[in-house]
N, C-alpha and C positions, 0 to 999 in steps of 0.2 A: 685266738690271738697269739703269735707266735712271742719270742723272745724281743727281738728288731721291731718288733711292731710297737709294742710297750713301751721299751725304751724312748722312741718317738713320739707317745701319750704325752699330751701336755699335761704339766703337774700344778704350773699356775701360769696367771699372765702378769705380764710386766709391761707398763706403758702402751698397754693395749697388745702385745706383743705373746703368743704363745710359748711359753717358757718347757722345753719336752726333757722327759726325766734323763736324757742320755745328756742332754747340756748340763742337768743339775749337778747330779751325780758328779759327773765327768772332771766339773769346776771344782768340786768341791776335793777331791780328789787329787789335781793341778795344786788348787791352792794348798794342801797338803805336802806336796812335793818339795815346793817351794819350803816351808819353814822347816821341813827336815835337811834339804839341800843346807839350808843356814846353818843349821846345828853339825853340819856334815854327819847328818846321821844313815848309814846306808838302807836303810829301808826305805828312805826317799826314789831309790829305784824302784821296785816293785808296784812302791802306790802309783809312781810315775805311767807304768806301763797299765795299769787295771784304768787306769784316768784318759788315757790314751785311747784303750779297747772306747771306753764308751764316747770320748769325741770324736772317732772315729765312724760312729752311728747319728749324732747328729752332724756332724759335716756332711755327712751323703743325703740328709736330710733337708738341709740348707740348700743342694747344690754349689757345695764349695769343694769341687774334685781336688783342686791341689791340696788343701786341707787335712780332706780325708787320708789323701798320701802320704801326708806330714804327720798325722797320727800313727801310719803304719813304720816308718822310718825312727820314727821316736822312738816306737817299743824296740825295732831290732837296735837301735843306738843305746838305750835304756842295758839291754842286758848286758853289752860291751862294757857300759859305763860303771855298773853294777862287778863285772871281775876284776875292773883296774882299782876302785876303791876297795875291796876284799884283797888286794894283793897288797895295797898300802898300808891299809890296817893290820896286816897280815906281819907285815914286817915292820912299822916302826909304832903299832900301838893306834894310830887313829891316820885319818887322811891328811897328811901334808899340803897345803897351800901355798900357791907361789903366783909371781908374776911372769908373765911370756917375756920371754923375749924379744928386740922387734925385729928379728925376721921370722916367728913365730905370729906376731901379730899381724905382718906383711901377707905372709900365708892366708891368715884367718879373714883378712878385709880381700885378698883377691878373691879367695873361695865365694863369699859373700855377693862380692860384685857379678862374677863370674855366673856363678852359678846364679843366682837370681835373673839375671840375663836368658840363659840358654833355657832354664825351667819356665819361666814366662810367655818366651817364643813357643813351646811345647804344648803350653796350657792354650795357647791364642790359638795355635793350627788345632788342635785335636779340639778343639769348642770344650774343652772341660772346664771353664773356668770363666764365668760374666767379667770378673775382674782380675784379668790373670798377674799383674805387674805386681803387685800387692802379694796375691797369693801365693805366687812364685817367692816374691820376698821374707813373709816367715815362713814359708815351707825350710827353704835353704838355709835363712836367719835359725833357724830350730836347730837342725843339723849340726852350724856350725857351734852353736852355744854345747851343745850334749856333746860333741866331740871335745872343747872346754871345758865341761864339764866334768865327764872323764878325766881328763889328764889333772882333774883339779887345779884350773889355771883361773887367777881373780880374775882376768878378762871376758869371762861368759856371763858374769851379771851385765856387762854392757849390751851384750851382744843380746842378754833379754828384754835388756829395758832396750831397744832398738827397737826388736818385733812386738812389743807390748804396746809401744806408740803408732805402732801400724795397723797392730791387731784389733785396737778397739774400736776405730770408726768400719774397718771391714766386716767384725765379727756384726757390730749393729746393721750396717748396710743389707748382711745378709739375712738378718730378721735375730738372729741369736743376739737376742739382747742383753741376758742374763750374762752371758760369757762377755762380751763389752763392759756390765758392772764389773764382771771379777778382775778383767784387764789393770781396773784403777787401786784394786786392791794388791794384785802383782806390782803395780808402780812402786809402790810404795816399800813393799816388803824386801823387792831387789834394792831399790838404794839400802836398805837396811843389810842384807845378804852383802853388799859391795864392800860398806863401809868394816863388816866385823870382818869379811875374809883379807880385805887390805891390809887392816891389824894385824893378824893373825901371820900374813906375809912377812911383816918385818919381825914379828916374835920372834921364830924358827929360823934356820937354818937346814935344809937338809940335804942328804949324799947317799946313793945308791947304797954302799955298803955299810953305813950307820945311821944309827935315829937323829935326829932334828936336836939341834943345842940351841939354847939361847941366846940372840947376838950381845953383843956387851957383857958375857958372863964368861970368867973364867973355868975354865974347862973342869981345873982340876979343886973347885969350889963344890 
């Protein structure tokens, strides 16, 4: 039994449902990501990507191709997003948070729209996909938050709790049941991730060539 093969070994069942150790793993790993991402702590990259390798193994398993693809784009988006927070930390001490601006946000919902569109029609012609409109949708939904993400902009908690409420009757649909429970556990965690990086937005201040001040604080206090 090779590596692929195990990984797909189911490890328990769930509602009658075959729970295989690449969903387990993979979740638990996700769910990982998430409360580092809270803590803007950057090793939430790397688990991000090993969590990724292995939902990538049950997505192909599922037959959920766009899925799968969206595992594979995560990680290349994962390392991006992993040197823009090491550059930030780099310079003013920790990762700076902010809010987009809305033609920043203009961007981010056409991207959305867009691209969930033309990925779907993709998925529909090339048969990779039983439910492609959906799939299309956090494939791109992913995308666009890790690129949010990156930039350290509050606006990519929304952009998860969007594919979170898509992902979990899909991930069930497609027999990953386990990953459906952890969906509810993601709920939950992003309004939390929303609310402290919102705070955190009006804290700070900051500027390409100095560190972050405190608003309502004099300077020279």
């Amino acid at each position: 039994m090779d590596l692929f093969d195990w990984l797909n070994t189911p490890a328990f069942e769930l509602l009658g449902k075959p729970v295989p150790y690449s969903d387990l793993f993979g979740n638990i790993c996700a769910l990982a990501t998430v409360v580092l991402a809270l803590r803007r702590n950057i090793l939430s990259w790397p688990v991000q990507i090993l969590g990724s390798i292995l939902l990538f193994s049950a997505s192909l398993s599922a037959g959920l191709g766009g899925n799968a693809s969206r595992q594979v784009v995560i990680i290349v988006a994962a390392v991006w997003g992993w040197t823009q927070w090491k550059k930030s930390k780099a310079a003013a001490g920790e990762v700076l948070v902010r809010w987009a601006s809305w033609k920043e946000r203009a961007i981010l919902l056409a991207a959305l729209v867009i691209g969930t569109g033309v990925f779907g029609w993709v998925l529909a012609l090339g048969g990779w996909s039983w439910n492609p409109c959906p799939d299309a949708y956090i494939f791109i939904g992913s995308i666009v938050a890790m690129y949010a993400q990156g930039r350290a902009i509050v606006e990519f908690w929304f952009v998860w709790l969007a594919v979170d409420l898509v992902g979990i009757p899909l991930a069930i649909s497609g027999g990953l049941v386990f990953s459906g429970a952890v969906y509810l556990f993601f709920l939950v965690m992003v309004i939390l991730g929303l609310i402290d990086w919102s705070k955190r937005s009006r804290q700070t201040i900051s500027a390409p060539h100095r560190p972050a001040t405190d608003i309502g604080r004099d300077p020279e206090d």
